[in-house]
N, C-alpha and C positions, 0 to 999 in steps of 0.2 A: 469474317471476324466480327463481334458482337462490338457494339460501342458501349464502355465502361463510363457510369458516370460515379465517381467518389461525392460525391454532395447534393444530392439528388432537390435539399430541404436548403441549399444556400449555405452557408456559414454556420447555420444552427450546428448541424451534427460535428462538425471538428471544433468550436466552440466548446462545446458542451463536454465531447471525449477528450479534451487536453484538461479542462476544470476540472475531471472524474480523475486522471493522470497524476493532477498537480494532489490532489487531495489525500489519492493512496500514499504516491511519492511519502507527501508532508506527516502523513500518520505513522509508516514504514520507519521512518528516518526517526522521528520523536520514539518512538518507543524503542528504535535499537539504540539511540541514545541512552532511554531509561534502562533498558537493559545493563550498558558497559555501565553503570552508576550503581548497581543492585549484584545480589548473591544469592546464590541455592537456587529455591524453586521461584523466586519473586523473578530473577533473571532468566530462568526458561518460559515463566508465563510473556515476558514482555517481551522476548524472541518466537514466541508463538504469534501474539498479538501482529508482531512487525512483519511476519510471514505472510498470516492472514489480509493487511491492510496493503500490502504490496500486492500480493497476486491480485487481490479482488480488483484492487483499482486500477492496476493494468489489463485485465479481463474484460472490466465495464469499460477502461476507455475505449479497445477495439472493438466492441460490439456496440457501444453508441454511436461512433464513427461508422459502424457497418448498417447502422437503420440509415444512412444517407447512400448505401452501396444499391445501385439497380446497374442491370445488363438489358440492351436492347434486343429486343424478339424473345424475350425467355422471363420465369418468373423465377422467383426464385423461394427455396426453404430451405429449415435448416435440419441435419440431423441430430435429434435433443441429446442422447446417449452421448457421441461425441462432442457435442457442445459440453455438454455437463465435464466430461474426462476433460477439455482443455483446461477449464475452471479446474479441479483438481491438481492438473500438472502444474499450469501456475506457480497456487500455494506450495506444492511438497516438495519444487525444486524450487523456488526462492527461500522457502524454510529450508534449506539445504545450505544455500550459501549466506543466507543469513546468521546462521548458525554457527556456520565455520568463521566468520569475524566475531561472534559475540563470545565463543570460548578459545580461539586459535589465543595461543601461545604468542606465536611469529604472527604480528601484524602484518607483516610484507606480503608472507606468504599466504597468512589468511585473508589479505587485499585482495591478491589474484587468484586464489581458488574461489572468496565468496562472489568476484565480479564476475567470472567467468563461467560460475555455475547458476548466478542469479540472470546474466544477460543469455545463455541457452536457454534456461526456461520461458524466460519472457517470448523469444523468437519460436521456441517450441509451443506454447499458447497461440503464438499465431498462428502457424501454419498450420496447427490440429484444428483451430478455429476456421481456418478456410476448407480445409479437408471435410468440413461437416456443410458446406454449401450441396446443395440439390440442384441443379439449373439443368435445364436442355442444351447440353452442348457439351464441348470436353475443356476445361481448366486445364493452362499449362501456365508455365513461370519462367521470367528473365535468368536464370544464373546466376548475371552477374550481378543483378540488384538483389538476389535473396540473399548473396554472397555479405552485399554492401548493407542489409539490413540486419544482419545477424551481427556484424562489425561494430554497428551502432547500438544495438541493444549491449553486450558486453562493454562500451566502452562507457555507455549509460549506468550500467547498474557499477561496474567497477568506482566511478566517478563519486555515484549517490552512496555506497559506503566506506568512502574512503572521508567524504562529507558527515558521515556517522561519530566515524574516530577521531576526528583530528576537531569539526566545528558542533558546539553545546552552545551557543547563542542563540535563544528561538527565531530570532531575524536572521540571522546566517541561514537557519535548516529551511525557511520559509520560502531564503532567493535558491537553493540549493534545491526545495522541491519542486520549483519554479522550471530553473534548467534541466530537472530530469525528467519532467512531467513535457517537459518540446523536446529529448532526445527520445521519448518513448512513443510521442505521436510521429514524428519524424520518421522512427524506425518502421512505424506501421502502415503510412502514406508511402514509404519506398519499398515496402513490399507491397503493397497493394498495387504500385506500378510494375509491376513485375507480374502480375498476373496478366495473362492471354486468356482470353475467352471465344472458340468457335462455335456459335452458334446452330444449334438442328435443329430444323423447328419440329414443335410436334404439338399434340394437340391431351398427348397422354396424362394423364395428372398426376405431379410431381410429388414423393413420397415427403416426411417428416414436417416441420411445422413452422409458417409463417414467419415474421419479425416479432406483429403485434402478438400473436396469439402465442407467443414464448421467448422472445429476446426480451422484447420491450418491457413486461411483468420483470424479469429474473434481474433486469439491470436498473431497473426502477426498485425493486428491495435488495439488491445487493449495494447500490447507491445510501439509500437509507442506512444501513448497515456501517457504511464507513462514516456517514454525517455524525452519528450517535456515537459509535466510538471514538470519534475527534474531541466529540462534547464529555466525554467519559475521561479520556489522556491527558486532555484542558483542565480540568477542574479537580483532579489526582495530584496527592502534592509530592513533590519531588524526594528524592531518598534525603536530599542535604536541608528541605524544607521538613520533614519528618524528624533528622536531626536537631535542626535549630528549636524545634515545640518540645521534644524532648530536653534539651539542654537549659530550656527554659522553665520548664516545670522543675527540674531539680534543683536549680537557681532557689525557685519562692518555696520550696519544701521545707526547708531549715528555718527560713522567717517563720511561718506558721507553724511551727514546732517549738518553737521559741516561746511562744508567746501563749500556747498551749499548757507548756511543764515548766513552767518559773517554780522555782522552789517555794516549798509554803513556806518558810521561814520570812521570804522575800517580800510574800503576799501580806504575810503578818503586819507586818514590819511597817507597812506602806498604808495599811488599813489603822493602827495605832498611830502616824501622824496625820490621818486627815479628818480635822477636826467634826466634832458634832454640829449640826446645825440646830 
């Protein structure tokens, strides 16, 4: 059996994949926010948005956590096609369950369908993300920890949008993407101990592509990706701050209309007592 090292680079790589975590988390969470606050297509855009910003930063955190992933006597690559599909499932099954809390009727019930379909996708991005390893040897898995990490990502995501519905204070959603951004590394370090690797040695050259020459790039502008839309959600003003400027401009409309249509009689009037100089 091959020795598995999860941090090949020290603390750097789990560092760096729980910040990548906390960040999607914090983006996911603010926009299904802005979503339950919003109507029509503005509330299907920011349920897209929250799809997008969730899968991507669960996706980057496993794959920056996995540039710290080496096996001894074996090199290892990745298969791009299915890399790229895990990236995919991600988004279209948290847009799934994200979905079913931003229009569900039944809060309850749209709790437990969107945590339950948002915490399978997450666990299913893993394992299609391991599935696309190349190594010399055969990959096998604990049961009972893939069992215990699939537990944690549902109990993750159910947690982070039930944080959606019930907390709108941006310091709430920030310790809120805090805790889901350590249930989701969590989930990903206990499946990752759950993988067995036996090693065969061989000398043949292993098909599909490196960390750097396609992890490292895709999670480096997928990263970007979420930095700029955080800066984009940050500085978008709120449906009740969109409100409050509207409510305010119709306040000073009538002042300045006032002062506009005085009656000429008025204007006259005011012009005949003020004296000649």
């Amino acid at each position: 059996m091959g020795h598995l090292d999860h941090a090949t680079f020290g603390w750097l790589t789990p560092a760096l994949s729980y910040a990548m975590a906390c960040v999607g988390a914090a983006l996911g969470l603010r926009c299904t926010v802005r979503a339950l606050d919003a109507t029509g297509r503005s509330r299907r855009n920011w349920l897209l948005t929250a799809a997008s910003a969730i899968g991507t930063g669960i996706w980057t955190m496993h794959f920056v956590a996995m540039l710290g992933f080496g096996v001894t006597g074996t090199d290892i690559r990745y298969d791009v096609p299915l890399t790229i599909l895990s990236l995919v499932i991600a988004m279209a099954v948290v847009g799934v369950g994200v979905f079913a809390v931003g229009y569900g009727r039944d809060r309850v019930r749209s709790l437990l369908v969107g945590g339950l379909t948002t915490g399978v996708g997450v666990a299913s991005m893993h394992y299609m993300g391991m599935a696309a390893l190349r190594l010399h040897g055969d990959v096998r898995f604990d049961p009972l920890l893939v069992g215990v990490s699939v537990l944690i990502a549902v109990v993750a995501a159910t947690a982070a949008l039930w944080a959606a519905l019930n907390i709108h204070s941006p310091v709430a959603v920030a310790v809120a993407s805090l805790v889901m951004g350590a249930a989701v590394s969590s989930m990903h370090y206990t499946g990752m101990f759950a993988v067995r690797v036996d090693v065969v040695p061989s000398g043949a050259s292993l098909p599909g592509a490196t960390v750097m020459q396609f992890i490292f790039p895709l999670a480096v502008g997928l990263g970007s990706y979420l930095f700029i839309t955080s800066a984009f959600v940050a500085l978008s003003p709120t449906a009740k701050e969109r409100a409050a400027y509207a409510s305010a401009g119709r306040l000073t409309e009538p002042d300045e209309r006032a002062v506009d249509v005085a009656p000429p009689g008025f204007r006259a009037a005011q012009t005949a007592r003020t004296p000649a100089n």
